[in-house]
Structures are given as C-alpha cells and as structure tokens.
N, C-alpha and C positions, 0 to 999 in steps of 0.2 A: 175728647182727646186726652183727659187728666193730663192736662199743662198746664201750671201753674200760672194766670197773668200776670201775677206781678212779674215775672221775670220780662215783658214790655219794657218796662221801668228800670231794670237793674241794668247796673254797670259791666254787667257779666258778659264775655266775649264767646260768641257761638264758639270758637275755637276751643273752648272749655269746658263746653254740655260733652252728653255724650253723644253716642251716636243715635242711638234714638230720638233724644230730645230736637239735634240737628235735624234730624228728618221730620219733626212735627212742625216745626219752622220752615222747613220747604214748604213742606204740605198747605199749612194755614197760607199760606203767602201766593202757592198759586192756587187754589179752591176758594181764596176772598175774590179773582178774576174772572170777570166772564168770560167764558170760553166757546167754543163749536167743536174743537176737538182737545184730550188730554190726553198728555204723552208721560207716560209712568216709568220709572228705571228702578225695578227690584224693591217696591214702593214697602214689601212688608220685611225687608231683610234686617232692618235695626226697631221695628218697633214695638212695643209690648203684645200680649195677645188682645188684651182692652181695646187696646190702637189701633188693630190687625182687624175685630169688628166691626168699629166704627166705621174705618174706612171701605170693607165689605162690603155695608151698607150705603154708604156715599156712592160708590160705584154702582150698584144694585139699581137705586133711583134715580140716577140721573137720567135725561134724555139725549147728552150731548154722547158722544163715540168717545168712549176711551180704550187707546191704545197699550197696553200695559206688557212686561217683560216680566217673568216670574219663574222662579225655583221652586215653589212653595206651593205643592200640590195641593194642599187643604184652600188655601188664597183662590188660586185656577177652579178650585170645584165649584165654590160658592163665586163665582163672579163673572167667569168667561162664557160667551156663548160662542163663539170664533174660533177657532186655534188655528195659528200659523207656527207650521213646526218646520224648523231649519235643523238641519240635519247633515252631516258629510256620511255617505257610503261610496260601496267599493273600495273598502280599506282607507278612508278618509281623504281620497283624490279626486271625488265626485261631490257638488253642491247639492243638494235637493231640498226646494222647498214645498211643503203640503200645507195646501188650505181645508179645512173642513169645519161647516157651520153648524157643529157639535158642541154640546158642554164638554168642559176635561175629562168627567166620568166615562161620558159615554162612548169620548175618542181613545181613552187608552183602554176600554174592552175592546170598540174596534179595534184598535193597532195589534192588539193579542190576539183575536182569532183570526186575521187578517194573516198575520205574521205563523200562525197555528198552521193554515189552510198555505200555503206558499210554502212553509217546510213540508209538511206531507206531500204537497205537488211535487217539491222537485225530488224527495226521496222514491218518489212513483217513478218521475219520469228519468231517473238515475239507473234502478233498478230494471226496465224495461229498455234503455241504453247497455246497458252490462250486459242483459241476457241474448239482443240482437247483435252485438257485438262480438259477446263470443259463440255462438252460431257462424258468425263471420269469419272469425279466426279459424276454424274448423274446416268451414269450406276452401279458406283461401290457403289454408296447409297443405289439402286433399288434394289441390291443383296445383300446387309446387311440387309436391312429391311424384304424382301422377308426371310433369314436363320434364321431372330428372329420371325418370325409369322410362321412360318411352324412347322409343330407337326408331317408330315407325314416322314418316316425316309429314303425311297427312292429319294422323292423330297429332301431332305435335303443333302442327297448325292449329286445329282447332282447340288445341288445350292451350294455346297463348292467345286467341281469340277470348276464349273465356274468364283465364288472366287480365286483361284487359275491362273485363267487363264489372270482375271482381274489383279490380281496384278503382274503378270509377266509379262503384257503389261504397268502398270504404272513403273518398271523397264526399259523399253526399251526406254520408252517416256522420263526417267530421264535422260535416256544413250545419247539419241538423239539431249536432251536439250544443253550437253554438247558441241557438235561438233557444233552446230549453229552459225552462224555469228556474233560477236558481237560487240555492238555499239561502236566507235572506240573513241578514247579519245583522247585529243588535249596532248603534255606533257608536252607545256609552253603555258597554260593561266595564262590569270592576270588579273583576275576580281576583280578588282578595278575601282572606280570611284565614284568622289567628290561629296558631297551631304552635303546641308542645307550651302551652301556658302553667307555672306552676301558680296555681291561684292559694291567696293567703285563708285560710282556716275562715270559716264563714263566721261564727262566732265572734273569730277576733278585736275588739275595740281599737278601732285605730284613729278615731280623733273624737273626745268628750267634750265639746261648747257646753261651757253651765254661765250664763247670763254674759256673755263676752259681748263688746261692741264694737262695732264697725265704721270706719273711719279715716278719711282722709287730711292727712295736715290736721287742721283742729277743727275742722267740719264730721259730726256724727250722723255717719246714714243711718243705722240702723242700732239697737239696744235691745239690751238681754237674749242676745240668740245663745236658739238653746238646740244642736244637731248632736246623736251622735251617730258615727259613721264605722260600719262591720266590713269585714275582709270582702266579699261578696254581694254587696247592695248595689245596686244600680238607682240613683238619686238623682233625680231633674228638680232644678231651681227654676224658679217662673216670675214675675215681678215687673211692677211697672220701670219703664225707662227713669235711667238716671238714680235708682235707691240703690243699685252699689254688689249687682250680682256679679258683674268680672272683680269688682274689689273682693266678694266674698271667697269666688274662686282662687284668685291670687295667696290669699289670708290662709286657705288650706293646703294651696301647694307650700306653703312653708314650713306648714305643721307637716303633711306629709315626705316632703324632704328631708328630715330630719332624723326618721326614721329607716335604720338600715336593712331591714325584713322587706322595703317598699322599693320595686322597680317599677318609677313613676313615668307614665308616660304624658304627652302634656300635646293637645290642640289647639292653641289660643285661636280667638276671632279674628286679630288680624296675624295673616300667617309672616308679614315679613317681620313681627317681632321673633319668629323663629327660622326663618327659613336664610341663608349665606345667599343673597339675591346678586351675590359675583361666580357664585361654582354653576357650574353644570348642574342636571338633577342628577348626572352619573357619578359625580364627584360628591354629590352631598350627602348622598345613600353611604357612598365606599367608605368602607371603616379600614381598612387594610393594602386595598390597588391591586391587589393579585387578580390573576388572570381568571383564575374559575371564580371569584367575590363580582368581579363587574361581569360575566357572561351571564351568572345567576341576576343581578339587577337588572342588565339589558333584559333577558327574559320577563320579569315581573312589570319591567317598564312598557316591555311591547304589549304583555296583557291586560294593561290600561290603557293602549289606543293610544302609546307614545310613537312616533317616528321615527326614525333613526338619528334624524336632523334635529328634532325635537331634545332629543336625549342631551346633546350634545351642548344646545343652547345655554344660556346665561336664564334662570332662575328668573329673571326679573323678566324677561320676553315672555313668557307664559302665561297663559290665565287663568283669570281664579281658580276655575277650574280644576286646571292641571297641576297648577300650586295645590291644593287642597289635598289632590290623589298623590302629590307629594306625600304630604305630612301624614296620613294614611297608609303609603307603603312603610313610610320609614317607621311609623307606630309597629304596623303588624311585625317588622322583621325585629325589632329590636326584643319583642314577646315582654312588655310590661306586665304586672299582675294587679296595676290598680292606673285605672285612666280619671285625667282629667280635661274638660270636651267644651271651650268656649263655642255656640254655635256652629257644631259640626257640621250641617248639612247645609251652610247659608250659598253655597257657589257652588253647590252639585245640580243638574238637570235633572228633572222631574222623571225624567229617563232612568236615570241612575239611582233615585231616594230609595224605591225599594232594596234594592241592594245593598245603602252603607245604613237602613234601619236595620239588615237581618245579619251585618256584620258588628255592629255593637249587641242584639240584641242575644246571638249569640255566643260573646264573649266571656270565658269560664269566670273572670277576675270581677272584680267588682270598679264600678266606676261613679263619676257624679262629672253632669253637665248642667250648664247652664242653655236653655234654648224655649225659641217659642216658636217650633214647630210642634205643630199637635201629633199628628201622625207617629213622630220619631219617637216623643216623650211618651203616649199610648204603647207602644210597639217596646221600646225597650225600657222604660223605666218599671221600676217597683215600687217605687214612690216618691211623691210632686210636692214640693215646699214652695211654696210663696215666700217669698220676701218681702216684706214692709219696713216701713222706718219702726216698727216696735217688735218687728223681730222674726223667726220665720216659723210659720203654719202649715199644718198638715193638709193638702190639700187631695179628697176624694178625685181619682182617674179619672170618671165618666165627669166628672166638672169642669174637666181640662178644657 
C-alpha cells in the first residue's frame, strides 16, 4: 500500500491525511478482518495508482464475495465478474436494475450492440408504421370524400359501413403502435462540448519551475521541481497519496492567475469548495437572470438529464454527480483557454467516462490535471509527470 508505518505511532489526526491516505486506513482496518462478504464504496476514488493495483489484486484472489461500487472503468475491467447496473430510463421516471455475470468489458460491448440492434429495430419498425399509416390515411380520405359526393342513400350506407371499418383498423394500428420497439435512450449523456475557444499560442511559456519546492506550513513535500508549462499542453500529474499533487495544482493556479492573457478555468476534487451549495444550479450558471440567459441554461441543463425539479433545487441536494455536470457546464460556457482539473472524472458513471475523456480530449486550449484514472490520462493527456518528494519525472504513456 506505500503507507508509511510509522504514522501507527504518530500524533497525527486522520482528519489531517489526505484523502487517499484516509482511505488506506479504512482499507488496512477492514482487510486486517475476517470476512464472508466485503462491501466497497468507490474503494479507488482517492487512492494512488500503486494503491489502485494492490488492491486489484487483493480483490482478484480472494475467495470471499466482494461487493464493490465503481466509476472507474479500468478498476471494473480488471476486478468484476458480475455487473449490477442501476439505471433510470424513460426520461429518468423508471427504475431498472440489470444483472449480467459478464466482466465490464464484455458488458459494455454487450450493452452497445444490444443498444445498436434496438435502434435499428425500432427505426425498422418506425418506418414500416409510417408507410402502413399513410397508406391508411389515403384510404380513409378516399372514403370521406367518396360519403361527401354521394347522394345515392344505398352507396352511402355501405361507404359509412366501410368508414367504420376503417376507423376501427386505425384503432388497432394505434394499439399496435404502442407495443413497438422503441428507440432506446442512453440515461447518462453529456452532451456537452467547448466551442468558439481562443486558445493561447501553443509555443507560449506560461509557467517556468527551475528547482521550486513544494510546501505546506513548514512541512516540504516535494524539491527542485522542475515543469515548464505551453499555451496548448495537456499535462497529467500522477503520484503517490499524500506527496502534495492538489498542493502542486493549487501552486499553479496562482502562477496562472496572475496572468492576464489566461481565462482560467478551475475543477477542484472537492466541488463544494466551488460550487454556492445555497443557489439553485439555474442560479449558479446565470451570470445576468434574463430571460433568453436561463431558457439557454434550462436547455443545456435538460441535456444532461437534469429535471425540471432538479434544476430548481439547492446545489447541496444533488449528487456528485450532478454536482460535477455542474462544474463542467459551467466550465464549457464560460470558454476558458487553459483548464485546471483536480480528479475530473471521480463521480461520473462508467456510463458517462467516454464522453467527459473525448470532451477534455478534445479541448483546443491547453490544460493540466491531476488524476489516477488511466483511461482519461491515456486518452487525453500529452504527457504524465510523477510527482515525488524529490521532484517531478517524466513519465512514458504506455507506463501509466
């Protein structure tokens, strides 16, 4: 686990570690227990990628069931053989839970050509409703026109006879309508993505580290870091729990602040250090209150699978979540030209990762996060610094 023992010993108050280190401490505490079953809550969301192995493998060999809750698709690949996926459809007013005793790989191919073959059904069986339909409409105009031009009272009967006949087959066609296949709905997209970005000159220098150290109070995590950072890089930090990578992020949004060329945009880990958790999310978006400013938010809000009830809420009622697709709307609309991204994807559904990896990765501006998801950092970073207490290293992709 790279956990220091001595800290057994020390006077130091869990309230003090960070969050990973907190979670190594859970971890040891129930894994020293015997068990029959383990129950996991988001077990790799604060801990290094080291940690994120180890415990892989602690899961991998056990024999006892463990139960685990995950974001973190690379986690699910290498560990689950089960997936129980909860899920709201039908515009999020319907429960549905699916069991499948699949690895994650192999369920979310399933769930794509699954999801492939049910769009093609119901555009088949759409299209085949459309063309029976108006066929329908033809005939049943042919017999209205036909019972307004007729004067003779025999033909007039039998053309309201056949009226009747028609319309109790466009009942059936209604009936029929309803049992049809229909087009199946994703229940976490997030269509979002950056537009009309002026990104800073890719060349640009905009922060030179030549031997700077890193530091809290008079505790020194880290010495002679040496980054420098261009208009256009996309930079992932990687490093064991506790050596001081939200301190180092922090350290740069200061430098970057400072800087008037730079409209910074900023993700922290935890979002209620950014988020008004008394406003609304319609209120914390609105820059202005006019009437076309929030019918454009309510829009962008309903295209994240916000409600209307939802919209409306106190910030603090919400979940991670939907907190997160917060700070993500509010990123995109504001159109920053240099992001900085404590653990972006830590409270998005596996559902949803592909999509905020292909919304940073294809972001014009240049950015730097901190994270230890593999997938995200592969996908959108250009290149992986390690952080250590002696300072930070270049770290090869395919290493990640």
């Amino acid at each position: 686990m790279h956990f220091d023992s001595n800290r057994f010993a020390s006077d130091q108050e869990i309230g003090n570690l960070s969050g990973g280190e907190a979670l190594k401490i859970q971890l040891i505490h129930e894994l020293a227990k015997p068990f029959e079953i383990l129950f996991l809550d988001e077990p790799s969301n604060d801990l290094d990628l080291e940690t994120v192995d180890w415990l892989k493998g602690q899961i991998q060999k056990t024999r006892q069931t463990v139960i685990f809750i995950s974001h973190d698709e690379d986690f699910l690949s290498e560990t689950a053989d089960t997936i129980v996926h909860l899920r709201l459809v039908k515009h999020r007013k319907e429960a549905e839970t699916l069991v499948e005793h699949l690895d994650y790989d192999s369920y979310s191919e399933q769930r794509k050509a699954n999801f492939a073959k049910q769009s093609q059904q119901a555009a088949n069986n759409q299209r085949a409703y459309d063309k029976t339909m108006e066929k329908h409409r033809r005939v049943k105009q042919n017999v209205e026109t036909a019972l307004r031009a007729t004067k003779d009272s025999t033909a007039g009967r039998l053309l309201a006879k056949k009226m009747k006949t028609v319309l109790s087959q466009e009942k059936r066609y209604e009936k029929a309508a309803q049992s049809m296949t229909q087009k199946p709905l994703e229940e976490e997209q997030i269509q979002l993505f950056f537009s009309d970005i002026q990104p800073l000159p890719a060349s640009k220098v905009l922060v030179q580290l030549e031997k700077e150290n890193l530091s809290i109070d008079d505790r020194v995590l880290a010495q002679e870091l040496r980054l420098t950072v261009r208009g256009q890089e996309k930079i992932g930090i990687i490093g064991p729990n506790g050596v001081g990578k939200s301190t180092l992020l922090a350290k740069l949004k200061q430098f970057l602040n400072d800087k008037r060329e730079i409209s910074l945009g900023f993700m922290p880990q935890d979002y209620h250090k950014k988020l008004q958790l008394d406003l609304s999310s319609i209120a914390y978006i609105s820059k202005t209150g006019e009437k076309e400013e929030l019918q454009k938010i309510q829009s962008h809000l309903a295209s994240l699978n916000f409600s209307y009830p939802e919209m409306q809420h106190q910030i603090r009622s919400l979940s991670g979540g939907q907190q997160g697709k917060l700070l993500l709307l509010d990123l995109v609309l504001r159109k920053p030209n240099f992001l900085l991204l404590d653990e972006p994807t830590r409270n998005f559904s596996p559902t949803s990762q592909p999509q905020i990896r292909k919304l940073f990765a294809t972001y014009p501006g240049g950015l730097i996060t901190v994270s230890h998801d593999r997938r995200f950092l592969k996908e959108v970073c250009s290149s992986i610094y390690r952080l250590t207490e002696h300072g930070l290293e270049l770290v090869n992709l395919e290493d990640v």
